[in-house]
NUFITI-453927 format. One line per 2 residues: their letters; for each residue x, y, z of C-alpha. Coordinates in steps of 0.5 Angstrom, whole numbers, plus 500, padded with zeros to 3 digits. Each point is the difference from the previous one (the first is absolute). Layout:
N
A> X/Y/Z | ...
END
This chain:
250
XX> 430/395/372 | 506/497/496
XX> 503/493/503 | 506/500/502
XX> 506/496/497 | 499/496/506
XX> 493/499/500 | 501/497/492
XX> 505/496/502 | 496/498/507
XX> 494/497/495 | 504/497/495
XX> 503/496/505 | 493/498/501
XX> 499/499/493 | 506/496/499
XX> 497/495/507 | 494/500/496
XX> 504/496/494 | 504/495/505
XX> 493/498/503 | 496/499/493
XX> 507/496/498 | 499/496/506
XX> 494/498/498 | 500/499/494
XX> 505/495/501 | 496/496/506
XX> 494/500/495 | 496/505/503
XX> 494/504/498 | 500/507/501
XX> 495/505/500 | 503/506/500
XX> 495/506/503 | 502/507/499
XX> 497/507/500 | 502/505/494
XX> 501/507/501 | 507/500/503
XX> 502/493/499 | 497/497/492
XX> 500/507/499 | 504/506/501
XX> 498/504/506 | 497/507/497
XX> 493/499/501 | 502/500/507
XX> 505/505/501 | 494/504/495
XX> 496/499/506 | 504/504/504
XX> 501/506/497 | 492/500/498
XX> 498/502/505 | 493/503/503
XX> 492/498/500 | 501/499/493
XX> 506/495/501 | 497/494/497
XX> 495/502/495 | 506/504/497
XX> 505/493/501 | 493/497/496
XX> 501/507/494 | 508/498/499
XX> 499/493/500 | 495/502/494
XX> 504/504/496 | 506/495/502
XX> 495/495/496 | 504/498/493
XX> 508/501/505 | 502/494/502
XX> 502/499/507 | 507/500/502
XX> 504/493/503 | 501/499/507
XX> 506/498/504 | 495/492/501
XX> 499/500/492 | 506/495/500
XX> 497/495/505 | 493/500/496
XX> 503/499/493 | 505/494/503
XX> 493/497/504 | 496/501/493
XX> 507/496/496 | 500/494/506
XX> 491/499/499 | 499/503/507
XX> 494/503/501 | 499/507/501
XX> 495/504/503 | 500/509/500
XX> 496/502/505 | 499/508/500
XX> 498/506/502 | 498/502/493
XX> 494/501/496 | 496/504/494
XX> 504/503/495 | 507/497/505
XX> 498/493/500 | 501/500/492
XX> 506/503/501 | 503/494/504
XX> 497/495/494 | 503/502/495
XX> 507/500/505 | 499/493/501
XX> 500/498/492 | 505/505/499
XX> 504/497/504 | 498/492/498
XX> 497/499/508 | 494/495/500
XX> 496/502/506 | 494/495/502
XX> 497/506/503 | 501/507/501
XX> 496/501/506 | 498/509/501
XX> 498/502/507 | 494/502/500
XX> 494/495/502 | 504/497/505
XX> 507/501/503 | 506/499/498
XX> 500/495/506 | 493/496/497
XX> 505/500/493 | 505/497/504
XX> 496/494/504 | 497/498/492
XX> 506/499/498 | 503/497/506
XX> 494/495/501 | 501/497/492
XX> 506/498/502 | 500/499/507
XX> 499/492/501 | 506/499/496
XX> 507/499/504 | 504/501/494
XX> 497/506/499 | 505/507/503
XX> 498/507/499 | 504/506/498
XX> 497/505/502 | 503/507/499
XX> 496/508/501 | 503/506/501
XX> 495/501/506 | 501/498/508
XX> 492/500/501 | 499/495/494
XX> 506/497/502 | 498/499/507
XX> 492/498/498 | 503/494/495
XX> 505/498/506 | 493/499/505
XX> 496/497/494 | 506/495/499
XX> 501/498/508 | 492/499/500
XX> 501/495/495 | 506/498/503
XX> 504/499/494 | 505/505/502
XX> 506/495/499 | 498/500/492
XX> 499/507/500 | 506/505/498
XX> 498/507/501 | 505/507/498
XX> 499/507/502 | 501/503/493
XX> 505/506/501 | 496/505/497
XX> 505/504/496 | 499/506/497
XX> 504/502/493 | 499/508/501
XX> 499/506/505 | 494/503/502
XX> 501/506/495 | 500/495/495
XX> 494/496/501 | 497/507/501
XX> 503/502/493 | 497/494/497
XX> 493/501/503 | 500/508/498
XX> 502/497/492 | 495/495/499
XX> 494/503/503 | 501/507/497
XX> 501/497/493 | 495/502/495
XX> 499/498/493 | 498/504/493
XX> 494/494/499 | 496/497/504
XX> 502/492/497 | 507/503/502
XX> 505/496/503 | 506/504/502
XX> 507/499/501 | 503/504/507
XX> 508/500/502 | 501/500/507
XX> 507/500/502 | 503/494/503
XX> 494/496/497 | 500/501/493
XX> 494/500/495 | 493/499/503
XX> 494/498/497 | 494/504/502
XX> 493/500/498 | 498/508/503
XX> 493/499/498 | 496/495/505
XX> 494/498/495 | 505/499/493
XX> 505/496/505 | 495/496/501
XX> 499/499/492 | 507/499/500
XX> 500/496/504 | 495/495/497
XX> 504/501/494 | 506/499/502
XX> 497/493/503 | 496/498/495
XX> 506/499/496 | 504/496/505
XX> 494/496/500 | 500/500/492
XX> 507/499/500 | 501/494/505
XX> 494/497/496 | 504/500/495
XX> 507/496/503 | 495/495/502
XX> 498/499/494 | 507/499/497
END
């Protein structure tokens, strides 16, 4: 599972295309959008390579048991994360358009301020489609010829639902789109080893949240109990919002 020297370097020529192409842009005046998916492009790959290793009837609803446990961890970069901080430098706009949800979708929230990354909408699949996702953002801004889009998700399927949608508004000349390399930091073996860590961390109370050493990605928070985690968590969000209260206020 862990990518190849080739396969990194691979994406970071994409990457570093990427930039030239914002560059050029940039400097003949044009507005940029740029729409990206999270996992394994603004983010890292490990829920995706976490996917892979949990497998089983119970697959999903156990991605949903990590993702909350996980809840207070912060996500880790992904190789596209240069491309939405230089998008957020330049006031392009910035549309996150993702598979995540419930406890996981926080997680990309707090990622973005982290990372100072102002996105109009973080769009989750859930009612509607990745691609119903794509043709609200794409009909905003449509009609605008100095408009371009740059569009980059780890996922051929996604990439060709966009592909279709942008030839069916025939703006495909405006439209930038890049199969984001998925890129994986560990083996299999590893990932299995990380999953193993955070589900079988227990706590001496229940309000507990523990730290666990899992090689290779070093300390994780985890929040072992479902019902204090989810105490935690409004805590631990009510003095994020107390705090930026009182930023604004200065």
């Amino acid at each position: 599972m862990k990518s190849s020297e080739e396969t990194i370097a691979q994406s970071r020529a994409q990457i570093d295309e990427c930039i030239a192409l914002i560059k050029a842009l940039y400097v003949a005046r044009k507005r940029i959008v740029f729409v990206g998916d999270s996992d394994g492009v603004v983010t890292s790959s490990d829920s995706d390579a976490l996917g892979r290793v949990v497998k089983g009837e119970d697959s999903l609803a156990n991605r949903f048991a990590l993702e909350e446990r996980l809840a207070l961890q912060p996500l880790r970069p992904g190789p596209w994360l240069p491309i939405a901080e230089r998008c957020a430098r330049i006031g392009a706009s910035i549309y996150i358009v993702t598979a995540r949800s419930t406890f996981a979708n926080p997680r990309l929230l707090w990622f973005c301020l982290e990372h100072d990354i102002p996105a109009e909408w973080i769009l989750g699949v859930g009612h509607q489609s990745k691609r119903g996702s794509y043709e609200i953002i794409l009909r905003e801004y449509a009609n605008d010829p100095d408009c371009h889009f740059i569009y980059a998700d780890d996922s051929l399927r996604h990439m060709e639902d966009f592909q279709k949608l942008i030839a069916e508004l025939g703006i495909e000349d405006r439209c930038h789109v890049f199969h984001a390399i998925p890129i994986f930091d560990h083996t299999e073996e590893e990932y299995r080893a990380y999953y193993d860590a955070v589900m079988n961390a227990t706590a001496s109370s229940m309000l507990d949240a523990v730290s666990v050493n899992v090689p290779g990605f070093g300390e994780l928070l985890v929040v072992p109990d479902r019902r204090a985690g989810l105490k935690r968590i409004q805590e631990e969000y009510r003095k994020s919002l107390l705090a930026a209260a009182a930023l604004l206020a200065e």
